[in-house]
N, C-alpha and C positions, 0 to 999 in steps of 0.2 A: 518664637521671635520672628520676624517681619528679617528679609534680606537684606534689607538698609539697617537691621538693626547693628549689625558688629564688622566692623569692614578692618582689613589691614591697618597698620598704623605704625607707632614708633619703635625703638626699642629700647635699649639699656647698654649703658659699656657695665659688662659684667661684675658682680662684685665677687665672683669667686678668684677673681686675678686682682682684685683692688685690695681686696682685705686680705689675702695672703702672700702673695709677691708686689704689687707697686706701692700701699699704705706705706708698709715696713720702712722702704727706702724711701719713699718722699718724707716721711715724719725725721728721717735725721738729716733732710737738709733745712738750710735756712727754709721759717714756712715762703716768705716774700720771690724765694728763689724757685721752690718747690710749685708753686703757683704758677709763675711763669715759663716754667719748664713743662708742663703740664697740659696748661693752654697753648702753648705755642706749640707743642707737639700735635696736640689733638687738632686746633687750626689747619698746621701744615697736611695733617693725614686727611683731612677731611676734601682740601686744595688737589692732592693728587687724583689720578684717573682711574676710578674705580675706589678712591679711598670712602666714600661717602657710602657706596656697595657694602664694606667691610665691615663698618661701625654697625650698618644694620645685621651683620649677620651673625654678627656677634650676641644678640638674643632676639625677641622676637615678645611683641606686645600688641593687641588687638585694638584699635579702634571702637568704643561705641557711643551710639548717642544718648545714651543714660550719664556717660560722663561731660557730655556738652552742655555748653550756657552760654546764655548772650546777656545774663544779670548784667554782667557790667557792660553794658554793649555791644560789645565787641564778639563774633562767633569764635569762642574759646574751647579747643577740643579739648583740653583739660583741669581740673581746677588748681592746679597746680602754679606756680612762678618760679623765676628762678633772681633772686634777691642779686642787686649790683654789685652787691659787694661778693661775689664768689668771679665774676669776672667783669670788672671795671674796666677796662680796655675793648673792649668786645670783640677780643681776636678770633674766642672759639664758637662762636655762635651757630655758624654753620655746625660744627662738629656737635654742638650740644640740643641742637633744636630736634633730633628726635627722641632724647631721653623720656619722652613726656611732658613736657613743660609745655604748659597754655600760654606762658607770656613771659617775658622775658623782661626784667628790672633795669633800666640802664642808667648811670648815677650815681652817685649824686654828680651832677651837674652845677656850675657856677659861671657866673659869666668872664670872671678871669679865672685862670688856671692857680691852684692849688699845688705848691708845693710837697711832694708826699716824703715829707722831711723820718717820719716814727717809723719805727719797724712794728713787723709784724710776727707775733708769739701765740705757736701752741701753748694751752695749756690741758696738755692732755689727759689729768687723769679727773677734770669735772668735763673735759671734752668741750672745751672753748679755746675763740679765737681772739687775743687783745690786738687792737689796732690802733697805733698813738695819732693818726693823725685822718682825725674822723672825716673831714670831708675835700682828701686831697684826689684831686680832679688834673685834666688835660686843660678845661678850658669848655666856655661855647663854640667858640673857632674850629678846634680843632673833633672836638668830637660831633659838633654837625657835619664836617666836612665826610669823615669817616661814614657817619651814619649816611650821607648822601649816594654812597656805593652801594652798587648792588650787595646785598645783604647774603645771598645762596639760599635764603630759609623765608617761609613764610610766618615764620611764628610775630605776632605782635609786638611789638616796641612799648613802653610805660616810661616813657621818661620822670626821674624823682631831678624836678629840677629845686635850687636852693639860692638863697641870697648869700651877697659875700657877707664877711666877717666885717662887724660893726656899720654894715647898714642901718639907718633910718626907718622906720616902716613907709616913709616916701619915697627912699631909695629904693628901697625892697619891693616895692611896690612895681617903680619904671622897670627895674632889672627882668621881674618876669615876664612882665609885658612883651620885652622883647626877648627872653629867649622863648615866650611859647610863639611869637608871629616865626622865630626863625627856624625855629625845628615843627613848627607843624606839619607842613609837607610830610614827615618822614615819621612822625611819633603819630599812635593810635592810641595815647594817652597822655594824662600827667597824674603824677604826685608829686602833689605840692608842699615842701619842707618847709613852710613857713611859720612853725612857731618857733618865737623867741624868746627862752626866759629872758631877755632884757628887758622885753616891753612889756606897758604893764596890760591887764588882761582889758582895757578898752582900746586902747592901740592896737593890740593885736587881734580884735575880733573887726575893728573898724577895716585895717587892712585887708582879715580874708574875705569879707564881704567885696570889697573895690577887685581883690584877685580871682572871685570866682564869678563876679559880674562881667569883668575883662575876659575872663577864659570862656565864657560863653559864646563869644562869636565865635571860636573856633569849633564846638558844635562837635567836640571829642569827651570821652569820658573823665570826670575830674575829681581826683581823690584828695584829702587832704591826708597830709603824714604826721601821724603821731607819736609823738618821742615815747619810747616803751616805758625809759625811766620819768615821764611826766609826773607828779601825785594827782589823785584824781582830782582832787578838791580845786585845782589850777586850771584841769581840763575842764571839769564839768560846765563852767561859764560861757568856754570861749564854746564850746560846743553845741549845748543846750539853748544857748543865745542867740545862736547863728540861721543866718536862712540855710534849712537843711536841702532845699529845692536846688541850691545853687550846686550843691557836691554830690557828686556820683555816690560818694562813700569815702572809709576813710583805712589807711592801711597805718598798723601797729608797728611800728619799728622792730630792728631784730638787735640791735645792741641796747646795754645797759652802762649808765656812765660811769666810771671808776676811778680810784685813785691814780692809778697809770695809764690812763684812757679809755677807749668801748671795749665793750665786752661781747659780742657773740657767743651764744653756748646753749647747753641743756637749762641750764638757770634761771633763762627767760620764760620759760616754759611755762611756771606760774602765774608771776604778773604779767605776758600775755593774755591768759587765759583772762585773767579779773579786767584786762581794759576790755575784753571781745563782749563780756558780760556787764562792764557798764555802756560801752558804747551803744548797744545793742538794747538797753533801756532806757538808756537815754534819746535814741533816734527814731528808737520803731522797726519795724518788719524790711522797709523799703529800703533803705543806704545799705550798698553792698557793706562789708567788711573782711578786710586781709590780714592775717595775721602771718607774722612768720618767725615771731620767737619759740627758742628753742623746739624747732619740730629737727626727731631726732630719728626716731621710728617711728612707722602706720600708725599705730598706738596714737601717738601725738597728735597728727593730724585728724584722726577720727574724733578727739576730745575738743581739738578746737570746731569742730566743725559742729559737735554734738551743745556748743555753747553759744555758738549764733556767730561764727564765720562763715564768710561762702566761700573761701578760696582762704589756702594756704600757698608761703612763700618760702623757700629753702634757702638756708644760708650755710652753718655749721655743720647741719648735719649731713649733708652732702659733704662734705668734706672728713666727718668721719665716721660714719656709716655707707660710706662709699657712692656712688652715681648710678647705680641700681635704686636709691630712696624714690626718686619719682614713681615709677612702673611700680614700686611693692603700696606705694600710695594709692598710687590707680586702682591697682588689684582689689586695692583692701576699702576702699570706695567704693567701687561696683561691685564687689559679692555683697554691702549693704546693701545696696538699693536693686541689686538682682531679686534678695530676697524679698523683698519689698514688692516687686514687680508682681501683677498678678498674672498677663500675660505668661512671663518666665514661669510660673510655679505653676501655668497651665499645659507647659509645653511639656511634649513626651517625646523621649529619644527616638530618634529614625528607625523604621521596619527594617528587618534583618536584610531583604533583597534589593534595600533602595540604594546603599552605598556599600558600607562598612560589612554586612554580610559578605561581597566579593571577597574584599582586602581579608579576610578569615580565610576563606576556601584557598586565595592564591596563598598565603602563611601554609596553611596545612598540606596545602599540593608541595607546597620549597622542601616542608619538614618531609616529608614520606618521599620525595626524591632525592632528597639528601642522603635518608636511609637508604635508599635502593644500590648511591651510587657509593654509598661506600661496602655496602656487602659484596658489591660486585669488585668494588678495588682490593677488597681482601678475601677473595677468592679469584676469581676467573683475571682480574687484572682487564685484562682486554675481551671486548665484546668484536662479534662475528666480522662486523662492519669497517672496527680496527686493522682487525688482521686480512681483510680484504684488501684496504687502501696499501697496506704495509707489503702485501705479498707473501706475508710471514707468518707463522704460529707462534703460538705463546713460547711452545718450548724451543723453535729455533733462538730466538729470542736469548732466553735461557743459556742458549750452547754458547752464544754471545758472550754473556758477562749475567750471572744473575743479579749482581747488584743493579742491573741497568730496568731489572723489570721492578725491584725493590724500591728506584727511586719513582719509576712512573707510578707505584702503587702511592709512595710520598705524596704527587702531585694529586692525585685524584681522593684520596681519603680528606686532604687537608682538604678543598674544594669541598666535600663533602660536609666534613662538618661545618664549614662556613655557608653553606643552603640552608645546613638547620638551625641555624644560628638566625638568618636572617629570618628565616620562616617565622619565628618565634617571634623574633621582634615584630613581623608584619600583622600576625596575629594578632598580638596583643595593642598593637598601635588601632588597628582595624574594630577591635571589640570595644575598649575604653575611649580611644581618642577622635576617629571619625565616627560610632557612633554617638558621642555626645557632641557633636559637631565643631570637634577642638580645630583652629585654624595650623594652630604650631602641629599639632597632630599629621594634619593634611601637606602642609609644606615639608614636612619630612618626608613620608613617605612618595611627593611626587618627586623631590628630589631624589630618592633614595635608588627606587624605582627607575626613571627614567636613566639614569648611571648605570644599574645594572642591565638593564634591557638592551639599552643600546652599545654594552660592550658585546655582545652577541655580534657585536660587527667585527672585531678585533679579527676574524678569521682571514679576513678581506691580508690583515699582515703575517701570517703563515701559511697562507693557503690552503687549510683540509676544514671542510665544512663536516661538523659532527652532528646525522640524523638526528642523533636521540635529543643533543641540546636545540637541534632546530623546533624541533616537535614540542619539547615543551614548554617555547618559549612562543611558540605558536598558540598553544592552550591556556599558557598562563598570561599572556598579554591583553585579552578582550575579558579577562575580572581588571588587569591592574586600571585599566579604562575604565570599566563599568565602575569601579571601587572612586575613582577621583570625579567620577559624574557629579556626586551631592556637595552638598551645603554646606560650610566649616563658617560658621558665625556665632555660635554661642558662645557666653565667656563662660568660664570656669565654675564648677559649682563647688568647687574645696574650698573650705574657708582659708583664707591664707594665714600666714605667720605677720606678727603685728609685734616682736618684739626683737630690738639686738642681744636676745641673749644667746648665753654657751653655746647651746641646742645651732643654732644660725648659723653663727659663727664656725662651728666645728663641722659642719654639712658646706661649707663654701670650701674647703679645704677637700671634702668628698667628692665634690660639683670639678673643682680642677681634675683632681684626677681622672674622673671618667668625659671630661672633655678633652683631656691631652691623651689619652686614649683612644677616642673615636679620632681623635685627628693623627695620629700616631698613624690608626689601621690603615684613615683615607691615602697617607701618601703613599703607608706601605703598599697598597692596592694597586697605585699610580705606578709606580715602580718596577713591582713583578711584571705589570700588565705591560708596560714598555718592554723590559727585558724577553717578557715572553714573544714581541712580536719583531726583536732585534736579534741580540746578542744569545738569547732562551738559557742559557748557563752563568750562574756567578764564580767565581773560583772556590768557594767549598763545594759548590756540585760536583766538578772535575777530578778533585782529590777523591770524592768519598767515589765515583764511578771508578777511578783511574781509568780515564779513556780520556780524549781529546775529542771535538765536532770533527775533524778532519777525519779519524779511525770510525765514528759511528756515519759519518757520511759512508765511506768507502763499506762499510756494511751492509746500507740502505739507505741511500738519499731520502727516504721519506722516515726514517726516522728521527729527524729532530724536528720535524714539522710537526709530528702528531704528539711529541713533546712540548714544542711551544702552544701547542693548542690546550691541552694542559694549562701552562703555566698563565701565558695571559688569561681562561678564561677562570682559574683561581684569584687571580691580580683584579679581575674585575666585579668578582664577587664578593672579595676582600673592598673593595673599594665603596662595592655598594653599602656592605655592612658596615664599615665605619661611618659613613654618611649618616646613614640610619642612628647610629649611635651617637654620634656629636649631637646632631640635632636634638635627639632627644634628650641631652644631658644640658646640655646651653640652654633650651628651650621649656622642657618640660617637669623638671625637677621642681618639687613645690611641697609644702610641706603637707604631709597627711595623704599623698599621691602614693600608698602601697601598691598597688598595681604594677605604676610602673619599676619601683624598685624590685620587684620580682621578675619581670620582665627582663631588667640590665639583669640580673643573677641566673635565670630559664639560658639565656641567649646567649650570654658567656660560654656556659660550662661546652657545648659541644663542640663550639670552636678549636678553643686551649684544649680539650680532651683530643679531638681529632689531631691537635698538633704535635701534643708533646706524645701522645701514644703512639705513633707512626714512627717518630723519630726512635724513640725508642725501641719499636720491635723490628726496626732493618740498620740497624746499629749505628743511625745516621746523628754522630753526638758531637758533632762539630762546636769549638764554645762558639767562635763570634758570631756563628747561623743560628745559633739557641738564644745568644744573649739580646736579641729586639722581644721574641716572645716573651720570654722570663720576664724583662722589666712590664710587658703589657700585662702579664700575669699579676705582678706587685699593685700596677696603678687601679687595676681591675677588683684585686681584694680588700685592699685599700679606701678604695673609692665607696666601696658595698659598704665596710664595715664603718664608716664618717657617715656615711648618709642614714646607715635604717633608722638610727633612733630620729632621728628628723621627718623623714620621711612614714614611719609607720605612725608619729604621733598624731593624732587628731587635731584639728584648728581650736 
């Protein structure tokens, strides 16, 4: 692939927190409340500084132009919409405009304000939404004015504007006249809700002729809206009869009408499908068309699209298969037409020494000096260089307090196993993820990377500068370089998952834990690493030493500085490795991805071994020092055992 082919782009609010902590508790409040509360959180997270930062780093989704279209116009990075009726207020837009959404629904619209008298009901177990009062609105007043504010987001506007209730077809007619002169400025489209079973089928073809001859000065894209519960035999006239030159295309509704009002849900899913396939024979190749009934899962979407849609539009199911549906669409879009690409299926993964060979060598130098430095902490404890700065030999040391060399050996094994830890994961990130030019790949590791490296500075806050870490932070810094030089623009070549089943669902529950995990490690990192260049002791260290800094001062002022040297640079290798690991758990987790599922399992064990075996053989059995590990151990085994079957099955 070509460098413009796959560039940065949006991401996802997670579904491993949606579908196991926030669904739970928003589905038992009111839904109308729930809604609100929701949007208006995510609005205000988006408003604060650095909140717009947040939502993106909460996953990560690639840009490409295999997913771009200007069918209907307009340059749309995705085929995706996001239906009005999921937020009709348009508080969260900002917040939602990088989920993936190519466009954004806004509407229904009326030129007086709608009373939004019905409530609004889950019905959760066909997985729809009833809504008694189908097109209650702010107004054209007020949601022009709205719309007239800077927006935060570039994604495009689709205005569904609508006539009021018992309009004329000449009324109906003025009324959009003037809301398209007055929202044009600010909308990059319309659909137009103009059919009316009250008129009859010459009335209402005569009017959409007059409204899409009117909507032509405006020189935007113009879709007509089609009631999903139409019969064909109603539509086929006004449709069939119509000048098709005048309409851009025509989008499918997502509710269905009912004895207690619309219906949004999995249900539409069918008669969607049947109008995508008559409209689509009835029109020809050229009239876009939007569906957006019942799309639940990728699944959905790839059926409507495999039936003669160009673009699907989200309503329900984003609401309950969570706000991760866009990006698994995306996903599941482009590994079609990846495959399809002949380009792609000519491309060969990057030479060993062009990138991703480095990021190996610098993995396997962390693991073999991880090794080194823990044979040394369980034998010799201190090297020549130590007891130079120190003044002191091991066994002066010793005539001290032996616990005191016990715990220094604590500090440096555990540091040790977390070099091998990270080694592993840099390996494995380096071999599968920037050689096949993963971008999530690459963003981890430079973050990962550039954390650890630069806590090498942290000596600057205890003052003894340690040869041996100078040295190999010296040799391993021009691969971490060499390694982030190439290209991370391929999308994915695993086929994705394309359905909400068990399997899904029970890996989102695995995806949290090994994200509250990597986030777990980072603070823990942040922490020690403060500690080590402050305070260098918590109060279980002091008990298990029985000594005081005042007594080990008056022994040797330089010993607690070659202790805090120790500990911050543990704290910062701890910090790197959690990075390392969030990322790849947020980011990388995909179904059929065994690699990296061996990889969180490889990378783990030396850690936790290094941990809890140290603590163990210098009788350091503190509960509340052991109880942060323990629980990481739980969310660690935990997380492995929700994920494999997800993760080792094939697409």
């Amino acid at each position: 692939m070509t460098k413009a082919t796959q560039r940065k782009g949006g991401i996802q609010v997670p579904d491993w927190s949606y579908q196991t902590l926030f669904r739970p508790l928003l589905f038992r409040l009111p839904a109308r409340v729930a809604r609100g509360f929701t949007l208006g959180a995510m609005g205000a997270l988006s408003r604060l500084p650095g909140g717009t930062f947040v939502i993106r780093t909460l996953g990560h989704m690639e840009l490409s132009p295999l997913l771009e279209s200007r069918r209907l116009g307009l340059p749309l990075r995705y085929p995706i919409g996001l239906s009005g009726g999921v937020d009709p207020q348009g508080i969260a837009q900002k917040a939602l405009s990088p989920f993936g959404f190519g466009y954004f629904e806004v509407g229904p619209i009326t030129v007086d304000g709608l009373e939004r008298k019905g409530t609004v009901r889950l019905e959760r177990e066909s997985e729809a939404i009833l809504y008694q009062d189908r097109y209650g609105n702010d107004g054209l007043e007020r949601i022009s004015e709205r719309l007239r504010q800077k927006q935060g987001h570039t994604v495009p506007l689709m205005l569904r504007l609508r006539h009021g209730p018992d309009r004329t077809p000449a009324e109906a007619l003025g009324e959009y006249v003037r809301m398209m002169e007055i929202t044009a400025p600010f909308a990059s489209g319309f659909f137009l809700d103009s059919i009316d079973e009250r008129w009859t089928i010459a009335e209402t073809g005569a009017m959409l002729e007059e409204v899409a001859d009117r909507a032509l000065l405006h020189r935007k894209p113009m879709l007509l809206y089609v009631p999903l519960g139409m019969p064909l035999e109603k539509l086929e006239p006004i449709v069939s009869g119509g000048k098709h030159g005048c309409w851009t295309g025509y989008v499918i509704g997502d509710t269905l009408y009912g004895p207690e009002g619309d219906v949004a849900g999995k249900d539409g899913k069918v008669p969607g499908l049947i109008k995508v396939e008559a409209l689509r024979q009835w029109v020809g190749s050229e009239p876009i068309i939007i569906t957006g009934a019942g799309i639940h899962e990728p699944q959905d979407a790839l059926e409507a699209l495999s039936h003669g849609a160009d673009y699907v539009q989200l309503h329900s199911g984003l609401i309950y298969s969570g706000p991760g549906l866009p990006k698994r669409i995306n996903e599941a879009i482009l590994y079609q037409r990846v495959m399809e690409s002949e380009e792609e299926a000519a491309a060969k993964p990057l030479s060993f020494w062009h990138s991703w060979g480095w990021m190996c060598l610098l993995g396997i130098g962390m693991v073999i000096g991880g090794i080194l430095a823990w044979w040394i902490a369980a034998t010799s404890i201190l090297l020549p260089y130590d007891e130079a700065f120190l003044g002191m030999t091991r066994q002066e040391i010793g005539q001290v307090s032996e616990r005191l060399l016990h715990f220094m050996s604590h500090d440096r094994i555990t540091l040790a196993g977390t070099m091998i830890s990270i080694g592993i994961l840099y390996f494995f990130l380096g071999r599968f993820g920037l050689r096949e030019q993963q971008h999530w790949a690459k963003t981890a590791l430079m973050a990962s990377g550039t954390v650890g490296f630069s806590s090498f500075f942290l000596f600057l806050g205890y003052g003894y500068l340690d040869p041996l870490h100078a040295l190999a932070a010296a040799v391993l810094l021009p691969m971490f370089i060499l390694a982030m030089r190439g290209p991370a623009e391929r999308p994915p070549r695993e086929k994705p998952n394309l359905h909400n089943d068990a399997l899904w669902r029970r890996a989102q529950w695995g995806q949290l834990m090994l994200v509250a995990l990597g986030f777990a490690l980072s603070i823990g990192g942040m922490t020690i690493s403060l500690i080590g260049i402050t305070n260098v002791f918590v109060p279980e260290d002091l008990m298990y030493l029985q000594l005081t800094p005042g007594m080990l001062d008056a022994v040797n002022p330089r010993l607690i500085p070659l202790i805090a040297h120790d500990r911050a640079g543990f704290g910062g290798a701890l910090l790197s490795d959690g990075i390392a690991l969030a990322a790849a758990a947020l980011w990388g987790i995909s179904q059929g991805r065994r690699w990296l599922w061996w990889m969180l399992l490889l990378g783990g064990i030396p850690g936790f071994a290094a941990g809890f075996g140290v603590h163990g053989a210098i009788g350091y059995m503190d509960v509340w020092h052991l109880l942060p590990p323990a629980i990481a151990v739980l969310l660690y085994a935990a997380g492995l055992i929700l994920l494999y079957p997800y993760m080792a099955k094939k697409g």
